[in-house]
ZAMAR-645255 format. One record per residue (C-alpha): residue in one letter; y, z, x. Coordinates in steps of 0.2 Angstrom, whole numbers, padded with zeros to 4 digits, always signed. Layout:
% ZAMAR-645255
AYZX/...
% end
This chain:
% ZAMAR-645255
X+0397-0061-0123/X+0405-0044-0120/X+0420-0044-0109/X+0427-0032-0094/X+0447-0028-0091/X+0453-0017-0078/X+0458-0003-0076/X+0478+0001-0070/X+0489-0013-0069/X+0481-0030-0065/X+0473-0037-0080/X+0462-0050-0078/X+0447-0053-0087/X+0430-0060-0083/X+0414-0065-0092/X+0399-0058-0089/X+0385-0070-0086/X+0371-0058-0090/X+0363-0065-0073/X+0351-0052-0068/X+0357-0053-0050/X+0373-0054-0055/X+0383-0038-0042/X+0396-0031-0053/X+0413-0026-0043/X+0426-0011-0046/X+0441-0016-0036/X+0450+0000-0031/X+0467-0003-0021/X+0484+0002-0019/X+0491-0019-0017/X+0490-0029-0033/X+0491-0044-0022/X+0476-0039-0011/X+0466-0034-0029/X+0474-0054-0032/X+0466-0062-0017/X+0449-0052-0018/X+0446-0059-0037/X+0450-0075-0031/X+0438-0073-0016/X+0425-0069-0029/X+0430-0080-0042/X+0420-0093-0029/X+0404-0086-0030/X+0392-0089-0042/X+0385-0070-0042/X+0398-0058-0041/X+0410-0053-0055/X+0426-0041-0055/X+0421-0028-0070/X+0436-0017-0065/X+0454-0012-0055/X+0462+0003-0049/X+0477+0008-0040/X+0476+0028-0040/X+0460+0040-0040/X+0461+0043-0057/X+0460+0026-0062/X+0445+0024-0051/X+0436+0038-0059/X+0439+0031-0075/X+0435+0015-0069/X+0417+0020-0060/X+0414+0029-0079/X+0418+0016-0090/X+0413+0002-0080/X+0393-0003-0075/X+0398-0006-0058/X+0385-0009-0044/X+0397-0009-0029/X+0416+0001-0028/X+0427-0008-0014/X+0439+0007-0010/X+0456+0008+0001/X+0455+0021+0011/X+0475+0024+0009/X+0472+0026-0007/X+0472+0045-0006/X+0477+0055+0007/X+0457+0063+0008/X+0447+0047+0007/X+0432+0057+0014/X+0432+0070+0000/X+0438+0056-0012/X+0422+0046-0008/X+0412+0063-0012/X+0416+0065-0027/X+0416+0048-0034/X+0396+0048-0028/X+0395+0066-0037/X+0401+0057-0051/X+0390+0042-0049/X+0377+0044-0039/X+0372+0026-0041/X+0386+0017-0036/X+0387+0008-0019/X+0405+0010-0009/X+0413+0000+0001/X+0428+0008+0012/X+0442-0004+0017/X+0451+0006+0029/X+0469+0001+0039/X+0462-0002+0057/X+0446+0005+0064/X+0445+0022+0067/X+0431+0031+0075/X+0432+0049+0066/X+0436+0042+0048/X+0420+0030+0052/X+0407+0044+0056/X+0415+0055+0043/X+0415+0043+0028/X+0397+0035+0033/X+0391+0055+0034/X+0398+0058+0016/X+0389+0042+0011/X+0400+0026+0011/X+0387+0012+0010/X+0401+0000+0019/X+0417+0001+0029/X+0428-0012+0036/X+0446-0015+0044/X+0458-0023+0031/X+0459-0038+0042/X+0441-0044+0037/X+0437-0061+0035/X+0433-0067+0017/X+0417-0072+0021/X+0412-0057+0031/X+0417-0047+0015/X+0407-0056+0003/X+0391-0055+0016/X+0395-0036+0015/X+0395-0035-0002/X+0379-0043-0005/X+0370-0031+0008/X+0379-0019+0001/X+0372-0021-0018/X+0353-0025-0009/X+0355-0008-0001/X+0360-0010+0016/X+0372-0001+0025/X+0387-0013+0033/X+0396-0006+0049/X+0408-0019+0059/X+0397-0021+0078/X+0412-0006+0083/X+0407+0007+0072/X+0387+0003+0073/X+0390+0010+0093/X+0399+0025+0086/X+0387+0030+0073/X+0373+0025+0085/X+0384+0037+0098/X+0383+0052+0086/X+0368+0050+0081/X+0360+0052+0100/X+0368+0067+0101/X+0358+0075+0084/X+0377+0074+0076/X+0388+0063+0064/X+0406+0069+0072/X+0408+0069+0089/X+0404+0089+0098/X+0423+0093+0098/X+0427+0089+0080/X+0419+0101+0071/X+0430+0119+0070/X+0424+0136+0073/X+0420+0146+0057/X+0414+0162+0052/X+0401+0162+0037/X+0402+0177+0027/X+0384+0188+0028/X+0380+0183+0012/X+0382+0166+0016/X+0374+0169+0032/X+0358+0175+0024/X+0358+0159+0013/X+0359+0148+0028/X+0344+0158+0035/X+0334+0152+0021/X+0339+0137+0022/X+0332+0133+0039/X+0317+0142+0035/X+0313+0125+0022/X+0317+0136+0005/X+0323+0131-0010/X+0336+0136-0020/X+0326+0143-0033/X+0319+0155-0020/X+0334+0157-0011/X+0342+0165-0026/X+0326+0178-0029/X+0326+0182-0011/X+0344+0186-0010/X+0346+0193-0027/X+0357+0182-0035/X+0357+0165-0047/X+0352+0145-0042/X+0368+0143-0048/X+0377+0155-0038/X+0368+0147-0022/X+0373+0131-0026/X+0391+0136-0025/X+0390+0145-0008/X+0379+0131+0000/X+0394+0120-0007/X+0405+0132+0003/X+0397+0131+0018/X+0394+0113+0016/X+0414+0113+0016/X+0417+0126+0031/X+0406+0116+0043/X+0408+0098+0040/X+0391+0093+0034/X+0383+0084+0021/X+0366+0088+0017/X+0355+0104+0019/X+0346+0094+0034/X+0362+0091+0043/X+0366+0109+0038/X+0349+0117+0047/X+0350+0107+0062/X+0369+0112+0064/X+0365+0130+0061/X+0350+0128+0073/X+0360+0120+0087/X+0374+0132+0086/X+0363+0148+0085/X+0374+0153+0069/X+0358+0162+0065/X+0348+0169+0077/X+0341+0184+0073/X+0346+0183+0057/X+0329+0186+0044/X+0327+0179+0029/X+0326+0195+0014/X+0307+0198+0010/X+0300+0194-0010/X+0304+0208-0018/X+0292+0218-0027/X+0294+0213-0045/X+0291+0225-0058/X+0279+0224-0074/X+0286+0220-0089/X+0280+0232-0107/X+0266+0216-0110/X+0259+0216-0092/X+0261+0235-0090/X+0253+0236-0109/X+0239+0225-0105/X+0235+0233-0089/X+0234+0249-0094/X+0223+0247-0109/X+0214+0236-0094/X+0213+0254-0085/X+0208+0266-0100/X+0194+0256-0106/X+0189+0253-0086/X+0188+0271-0085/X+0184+0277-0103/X+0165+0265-0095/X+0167+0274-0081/X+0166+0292-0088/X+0153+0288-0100/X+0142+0280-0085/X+0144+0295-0073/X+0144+0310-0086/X+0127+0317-0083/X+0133+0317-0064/X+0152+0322-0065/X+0153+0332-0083/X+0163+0344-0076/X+0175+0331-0067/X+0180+0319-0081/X+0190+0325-0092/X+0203+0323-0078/X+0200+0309-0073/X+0214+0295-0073/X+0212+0277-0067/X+0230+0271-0062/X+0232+0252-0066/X+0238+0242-0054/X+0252+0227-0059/X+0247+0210-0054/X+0257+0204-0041/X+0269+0190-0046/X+0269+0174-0036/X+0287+0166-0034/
% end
């Protein structure tokens, strides 16, 4: 049987059954006595093992990368952004389930981290059992909200938003990021965003990322009904397809398409327009390119 040590400074070990529904546990927290307690809670039931320990964000990205983990349980105090923090740990495994143990309840950290995408959060003074009934919802998919922060969300959401309407800070978005936007809203993708505007998928990628940043969303819906609701671009068009050039094979084939089209052409109307064909020219015409 292989075996699992943690990560930072606790080092207890635990066998792996192999149980198929066994829900594998990092346990990422700033108290070694509250990483104690949790492994003792656990150490009680039959499908839930501790694969993994951290004390510092570093430890827990090694942790999530080294580990096969099927649920994170995060402090919130952890870090000073635990918003950002749970951002990038789902960037860097987008399969991984968290759990967010914050201090006390706290309505903007809720909406924020449940917008980012924390499967779970609950107060530090959560009953044993309750965590554990947490846990396993959280490892069969289902988002876990104490009764508190359910009537937030549910609040937020009513109102077509995950922060409340005062939260979110007046920005300006460059034109160029302005443009993007535009074509976001209008459904596009990012692959045509960037012939639109002229640019790389790559390149759009890092200013939707940027704006994603400036206005507190998560997701490109989120971002088009913000945009939409705050008028950020009205009357702003999205760039027409531009008119793509021929390369030397389309512009070859073409034309030899066109010589031959009117080398017929000549030969059919000779006896009518002798005097006319030898200067006559057909121009070919490039095929249009679909995006």
């Amino acid at each position: 049987m292989a075996s699992t040590v943690s990560v930072g400074g606790d080092h207890g070990v635990h066998e792996d059954s192999g149980s198929t529904n066994l829900i594998r546990v990092i346990l990422a927290d700033t108290q070694a006595i509250f990483r104690a307690g949790l492994r003792k809670i656990f150490a009680l039931e039959d499908d839930i093992r501790v694969v993994g320990q951290a004390e510092t964000l570093p430890q827990t990205q090694s942790a999530v990368t080294k580990f096969s983990a099927d649920v994170l349980i995060f402090e919130s105090a952890l870090v000073p952004n635990p918003v950002e923090a749970v951002t990038e740990l789902l960037r860097q495994a987008p399969q991984l389930k968290i759990i967010v143990v914050t201090p006390v309840s706290d309505e903007q950290l809720t909406l924020d981290l449940f917008r980012r995408g924390a499967h779970g959060i609950l107060s530090r003074e959560v009953e044993p059992e309750v965590l554990v009934d947490c846990l396993r919802k959280v490892a069969a998919g289902e988002p876990w909200l104490e009764n508190q922060a359910v009537h937030w969300v549910m609040e937020a959401f009513r109102g077509h938003n995950l922060r409340p309407s005062g939260a979110r800070p007046k920005v300006q978005l460059t034109p160029k990021e302005t443009l993007i936007v535009s074509c976001v809203t209008q459904g596009m993708k990012n692959k045509e965003i960037a012939v639109r505007v002229g640019t790389t998928e790559q390149v759009v990628k890092n200013y939707l990322r940027k704006v994603y940043d400036k206005l507190g969303v998560a997701d490109r819906l989120e971002l088009a009904l913000y945009c939409l609701s705050h008028h950020i671009v009205d009357g702003v068009k999205p760039p027409p397809v531009p008119v793509a050039a021929p390369d030397a094979e389309t512009a070859g084939t073409a034309a030899a398409v066109g010589a031959a089209a009117g080398a017929s052409a000549g030969t059919a109307t000779s006896s009518v327009h002798a005097s006319c064909s030898d200067s006559m020219t057909l121009t070919p015409v490039a095929p249009e390119k679909i995006s």
